[in-house]
C-alpha positions in Angstrom: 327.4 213.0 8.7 327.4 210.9 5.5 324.7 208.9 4.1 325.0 205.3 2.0 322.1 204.3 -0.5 321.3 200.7 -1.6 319.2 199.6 -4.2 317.8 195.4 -4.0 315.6 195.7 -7.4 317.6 192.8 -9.7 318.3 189.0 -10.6 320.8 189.0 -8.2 319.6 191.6 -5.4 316.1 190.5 -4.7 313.7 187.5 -4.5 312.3 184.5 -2.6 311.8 181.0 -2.1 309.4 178.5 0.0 310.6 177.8 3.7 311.0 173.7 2.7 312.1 174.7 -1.3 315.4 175.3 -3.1 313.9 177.1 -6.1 314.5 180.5 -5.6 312.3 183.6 -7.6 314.4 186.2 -9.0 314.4 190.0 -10.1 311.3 192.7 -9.3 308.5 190.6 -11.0 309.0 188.0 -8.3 309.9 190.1 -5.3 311.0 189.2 -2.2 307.7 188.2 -0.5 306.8 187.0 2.9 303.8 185.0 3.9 302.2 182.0 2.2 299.7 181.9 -1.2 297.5 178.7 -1.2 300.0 177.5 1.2 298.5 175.2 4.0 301.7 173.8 5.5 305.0 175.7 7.2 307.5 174.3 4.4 305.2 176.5 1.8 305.8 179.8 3.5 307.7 182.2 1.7 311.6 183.6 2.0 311.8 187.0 0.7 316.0 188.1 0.4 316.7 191.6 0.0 320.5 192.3 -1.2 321.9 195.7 -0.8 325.4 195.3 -2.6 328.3 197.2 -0.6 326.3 197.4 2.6 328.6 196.1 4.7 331.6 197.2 3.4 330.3 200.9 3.9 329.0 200.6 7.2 330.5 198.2 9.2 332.0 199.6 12.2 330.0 203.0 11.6 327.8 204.8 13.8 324.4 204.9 12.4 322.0 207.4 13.3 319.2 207.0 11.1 317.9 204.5 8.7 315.4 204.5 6.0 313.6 201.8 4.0 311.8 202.9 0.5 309.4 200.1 -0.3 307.9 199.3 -2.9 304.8 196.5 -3.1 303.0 195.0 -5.8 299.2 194.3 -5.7 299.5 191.2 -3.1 297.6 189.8 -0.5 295.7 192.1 1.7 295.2 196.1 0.9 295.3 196.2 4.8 297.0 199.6 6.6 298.1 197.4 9.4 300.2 194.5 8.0 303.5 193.9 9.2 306.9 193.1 7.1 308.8 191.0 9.8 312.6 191.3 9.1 315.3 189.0 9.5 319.1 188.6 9.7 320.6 186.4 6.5 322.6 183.8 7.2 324.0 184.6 3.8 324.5 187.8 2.4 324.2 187.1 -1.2 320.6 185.7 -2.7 322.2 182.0 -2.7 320.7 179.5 -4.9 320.5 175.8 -4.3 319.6 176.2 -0.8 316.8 175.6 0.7 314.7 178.8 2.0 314.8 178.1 5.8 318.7 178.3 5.8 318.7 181.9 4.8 316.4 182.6 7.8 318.0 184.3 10.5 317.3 185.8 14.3 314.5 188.8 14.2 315.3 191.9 14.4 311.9 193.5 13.9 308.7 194.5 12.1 307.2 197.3 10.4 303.4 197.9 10.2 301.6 199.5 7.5 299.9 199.6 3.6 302.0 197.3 2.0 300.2 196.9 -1.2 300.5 198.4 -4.3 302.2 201.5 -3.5 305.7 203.2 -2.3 305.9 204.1 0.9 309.4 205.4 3.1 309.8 204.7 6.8 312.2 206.3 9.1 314.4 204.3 11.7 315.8 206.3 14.6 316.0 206.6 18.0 313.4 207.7 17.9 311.2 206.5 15.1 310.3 202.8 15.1 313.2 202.4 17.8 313.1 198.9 18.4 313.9 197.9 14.7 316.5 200.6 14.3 318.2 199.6 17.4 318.6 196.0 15.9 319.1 196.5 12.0 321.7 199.4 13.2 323.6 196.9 15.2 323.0 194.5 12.4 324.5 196.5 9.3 327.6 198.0 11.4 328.4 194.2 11.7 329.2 194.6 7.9 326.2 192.8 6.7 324.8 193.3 3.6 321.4 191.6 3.5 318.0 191.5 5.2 315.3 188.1 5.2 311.3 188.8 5.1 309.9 185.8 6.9 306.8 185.7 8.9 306.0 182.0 8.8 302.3 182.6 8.2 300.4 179.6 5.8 297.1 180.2 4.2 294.3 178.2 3.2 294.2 176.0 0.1 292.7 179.2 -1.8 293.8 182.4 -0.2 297.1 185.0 0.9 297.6 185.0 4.6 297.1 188.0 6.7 300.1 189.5 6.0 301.4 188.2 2.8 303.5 191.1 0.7 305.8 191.5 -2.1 308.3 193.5 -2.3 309.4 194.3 -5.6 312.0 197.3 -5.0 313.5 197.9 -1.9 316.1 201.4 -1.4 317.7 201.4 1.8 319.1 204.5 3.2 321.9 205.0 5.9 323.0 207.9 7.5 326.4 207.8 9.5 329.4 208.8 11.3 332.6 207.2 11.4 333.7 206.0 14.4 336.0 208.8 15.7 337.4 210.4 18.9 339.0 213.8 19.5 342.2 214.3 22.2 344.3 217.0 23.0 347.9 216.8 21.5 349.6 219.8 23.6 347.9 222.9 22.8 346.4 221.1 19.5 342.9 219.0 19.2 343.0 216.1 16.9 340.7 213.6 15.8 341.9 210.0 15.1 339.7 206.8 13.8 338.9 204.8 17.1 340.6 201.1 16.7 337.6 198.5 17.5 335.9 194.6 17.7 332.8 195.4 19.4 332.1 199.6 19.9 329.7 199.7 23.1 332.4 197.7 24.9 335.7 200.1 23.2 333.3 203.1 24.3 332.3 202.2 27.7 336.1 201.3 28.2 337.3 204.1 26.3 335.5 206.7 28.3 336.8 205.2 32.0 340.4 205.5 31.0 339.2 209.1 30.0 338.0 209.7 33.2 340.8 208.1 35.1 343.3 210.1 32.9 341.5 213.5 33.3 341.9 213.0 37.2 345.7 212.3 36.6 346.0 215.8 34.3 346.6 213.7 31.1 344.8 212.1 28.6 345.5 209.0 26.3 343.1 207.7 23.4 343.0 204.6 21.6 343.4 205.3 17.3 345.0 206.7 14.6 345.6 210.4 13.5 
C-alpha cells in the first residue's frame, strides 16, 4: 500500500465563484464555499473549487482503498451537526478564471453530513465508511482527475446563509492505494507485472475469464509488463 496527500489551501488551489458570475474568490480567506449568502436567485449560489495539484497524475489508473478528507471551515452559515458538503466532478481541473461558475459544475458524486463550522474535522471513505461517496470520488480520481466542485444550488433570503451554506478554507485530501498489478507463474517462478488498462473493472472481469479458461487448459497467460 502507498498513500498520496494533497493540500487545496492557496491562490491557485482553492476558492469560489457565483453559479451566474465570472469573478472568482481566491486563497483560504475566501474558501471554497457552497450555498448562497443574501442570495435570492439560482445565478447567486456559490461554486466552491478545491485543487489538489498532482492528483491525477498519482492516482490515475490506481486502486484506491481508502480516502480521507481533512476539512477545515470557517465561522459560516449554520453551526448545525447535520449539514451536508455536496461534491462535484470539475469540468476543469485547475481553479479557471474568466469563466463563469456553472461551467465548472460537474455530475455528483456525493455528500458528506456533519459540523461544518468553525472547526477541523477528518472523514474516512471506504467500503465501508461513507460507501456511496467513496465508490464515486474513487472511480473519479483514478480517472486522473485532480479537482473536486462544492455545489449545492441552495439560495437564501435577502438577509440570511442558506441551510447548508459552508466555507471551506483548507481542504487535505488523503489517498491510500495499490498499483494496479497481477501475479503469474513464469515456470517454477511467480512474477508480478503492471496490468496494461483503459477502463479496470472491464480489464478485470476479462482478465480473470481468460484466467479461468487457461487454468482448465493447464496454462496460464496475463496481460502486463514484468
Amino acid at each position: 500500500m502507498a498513500t498520496f496527500t494533497a493540500t487545496a489551501n492557496s491562490n491557485t488551489t482553492i476558492g469560489y465563484a457565483q453559479y451566474g458570475s465570472t469573478t472568482w474568490n481566491r486563497g483560504t480567506t475566501n474558501g471554497a464555499c457552497q450555498g448562497a449568502y443574501q442570495g435570492t436567485s439560482a445565478s447567486r449560489s456559490r461554486v466552491g473549487v478545491m485543487v489538489f495539484s498532482g492528483t491525477g497524475a498519482a492516482l490515475k489508473g490506481k486502486i484506491i482503498t481508502q480516502i480521507t478528507l481533512r476539512i477545515t471551515c470557517s465561522a459560516a452559515g449554520s453551526g448545525s451537526s447535520s449539514k451536508k458538503l455536496s461534491f462535484r466532478r470539475a469540468n476543469y481541473q485547475t481553479l479557471q478564471t474568466g469563466i463563469r461558475g456553472s461551467a465548472q459544475v460537474g455530475a455528483a458524486l456525493g455528500t458528506l453530513t456533519g459540523k461544518f463550522y468553525n472547526n477541523t474535522v477528518t472523514h474516512t471513505l471506504s467500503a465501508t465508511s461513507n460507501a456511496a461517496l467513496f465508490e464515486a470520488m474513487k472511480d473519479y480520481f483514478a480517472e486522473g482527475n485532480s479537482a473536486l466542485v462544492l455545489y449545492n444550488g441552495e439560495t437564501s433570503s435577502s438577509s440570511g446563509y442558506s441551510s447548508n451554506y459552508a466555507r471551506v478554507t483548507t481542504c487535505v485530501l488523503t489517498v491510500t492505494y495499490m498499483d494496479a498489478t497481477v501475479w503469474y507463474r513464469d515456470g517454477s517462478t511467480w512474477k508480478q507485472c503492471t496490468v496494461w488498462y483503459d477502463d479496470h473493472q472491464e480489464l478485470l472481469r476479462n482478465q480473470t475469464n481468460r484466467s479461468e479458461k487457461a487454468d482448465r487448459s493447464g496454462s496460464r497467460r496475463v496481460m502486463g509488463h514484468p
